[in-house]
C-alpha positions as CSV (number, residue, x, y, z in Angstrom):
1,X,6.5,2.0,-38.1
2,X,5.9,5.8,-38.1
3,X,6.2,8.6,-35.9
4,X,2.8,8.5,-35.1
5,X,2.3,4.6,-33.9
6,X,6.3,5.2,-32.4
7,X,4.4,7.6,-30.2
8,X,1.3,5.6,-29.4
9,X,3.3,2.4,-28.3
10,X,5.7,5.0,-26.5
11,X,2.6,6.4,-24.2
12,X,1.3,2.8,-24.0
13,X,4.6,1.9,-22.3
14,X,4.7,4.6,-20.2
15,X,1.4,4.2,-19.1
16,X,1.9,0.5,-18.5
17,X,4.9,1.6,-16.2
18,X,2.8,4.7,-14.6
19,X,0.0,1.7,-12.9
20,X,2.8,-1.0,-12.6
21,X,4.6,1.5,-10.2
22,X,1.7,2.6,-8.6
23,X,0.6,-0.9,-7.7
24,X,3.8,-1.2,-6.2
25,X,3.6,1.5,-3.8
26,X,0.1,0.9,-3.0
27,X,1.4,-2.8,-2.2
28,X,4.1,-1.5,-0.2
29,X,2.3,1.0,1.4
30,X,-0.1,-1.8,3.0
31,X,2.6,-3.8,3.9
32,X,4.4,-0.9,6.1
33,X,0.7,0.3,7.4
34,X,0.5,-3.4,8.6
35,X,3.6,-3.5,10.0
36,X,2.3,-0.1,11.6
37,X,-0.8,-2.0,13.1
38,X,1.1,-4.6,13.9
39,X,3.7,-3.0,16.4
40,X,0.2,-1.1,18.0
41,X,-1.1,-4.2,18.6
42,X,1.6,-6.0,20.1
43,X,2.6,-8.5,17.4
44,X,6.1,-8.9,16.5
45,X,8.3,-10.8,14.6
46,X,7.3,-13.4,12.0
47,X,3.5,-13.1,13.0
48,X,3.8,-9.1,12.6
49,X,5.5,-10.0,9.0
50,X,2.1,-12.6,8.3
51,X,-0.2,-9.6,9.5
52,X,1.3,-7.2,7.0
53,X,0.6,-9.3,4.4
54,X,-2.9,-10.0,5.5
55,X,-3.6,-6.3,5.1
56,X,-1.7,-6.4,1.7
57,X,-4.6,-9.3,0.5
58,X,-7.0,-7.2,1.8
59,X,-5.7,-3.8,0.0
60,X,-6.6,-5.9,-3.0
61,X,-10.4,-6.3,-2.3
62,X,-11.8,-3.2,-3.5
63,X,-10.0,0.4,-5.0
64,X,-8.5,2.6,-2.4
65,X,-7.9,2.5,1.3
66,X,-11.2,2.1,2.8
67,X,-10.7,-1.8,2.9
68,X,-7.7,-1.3,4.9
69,X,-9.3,1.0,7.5
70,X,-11.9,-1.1,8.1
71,X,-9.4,-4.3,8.8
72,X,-7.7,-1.9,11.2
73,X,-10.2,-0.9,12.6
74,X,-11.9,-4.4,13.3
75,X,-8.8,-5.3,14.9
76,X,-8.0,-2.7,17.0
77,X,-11.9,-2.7,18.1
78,X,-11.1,-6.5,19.1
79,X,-8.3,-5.6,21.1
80,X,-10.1,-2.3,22.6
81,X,-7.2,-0.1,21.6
82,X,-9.0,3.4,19.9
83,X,-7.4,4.5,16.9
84,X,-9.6,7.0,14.8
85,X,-9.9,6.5,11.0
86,X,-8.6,9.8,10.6
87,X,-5.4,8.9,12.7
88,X,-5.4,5.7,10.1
89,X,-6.1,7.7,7.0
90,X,-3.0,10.3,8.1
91,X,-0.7,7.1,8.5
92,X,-1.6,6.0,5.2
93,X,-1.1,9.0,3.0
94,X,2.6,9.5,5.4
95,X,3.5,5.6,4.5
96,X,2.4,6.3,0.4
97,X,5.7,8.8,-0.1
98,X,7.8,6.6,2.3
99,X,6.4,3.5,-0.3
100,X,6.8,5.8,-3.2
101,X,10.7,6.3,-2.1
102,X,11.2,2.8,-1.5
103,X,10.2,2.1,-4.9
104,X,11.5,4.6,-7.0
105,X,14.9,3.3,-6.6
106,X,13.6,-0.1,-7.6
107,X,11.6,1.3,-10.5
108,X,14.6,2.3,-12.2
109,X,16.5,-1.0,-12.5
């Protein structure tokens, strides 16, 4: 193999790792914004735990978060509790660096 295609297949890995890792924070990010949601709107223990994972299915509907404001949103609505999208949308972005340092230490085993 030479230098060259040694390259290639090196940036293919890294890129490979690059969106594997950043599927995993987007995934854990969900999770801990619907645990988030969850303590908000009163649910707790397993069913809290079943309700972040709802919002994880639903973070995999379309590309970014707007999938995940609207769930919120729809259930908050439901239980009349006002929570802006921008309140949502600064929850998210705080929860992607605590995601991104939750997984970074995984990442590297």
């Amino acid at each position: 193999m030479s230098a060259f295609e040694d390259r290639e297949k090196a940036f293919e890995d890294k890129y490979k790792h690059d969106q594997d890792l950043q599927f995993r924070i987007a995934s854990r990010r969900a999770r801990l914004i619907g645990l988030w949601a969850a303590e908000r709107l009163g649910i707790t223990g397993e069913q809290a735990d079943a309700y972040a994972q709802d919002v994880v299915s639903v973070d995999l509907d379309e590309p970014g978060h707007a999938d995940i404001i609207r769930k919120l949103q729809a259930d908050f609505t439901a239980r009349k509790i006002e929570i802006s999208d921008h309140r949502i949308t600064r929850e998210l972005e705080r929860l992607w660096d605590v995601a991104r340092q939750q997984v970074a230490p995984e990442s590297s085993v």
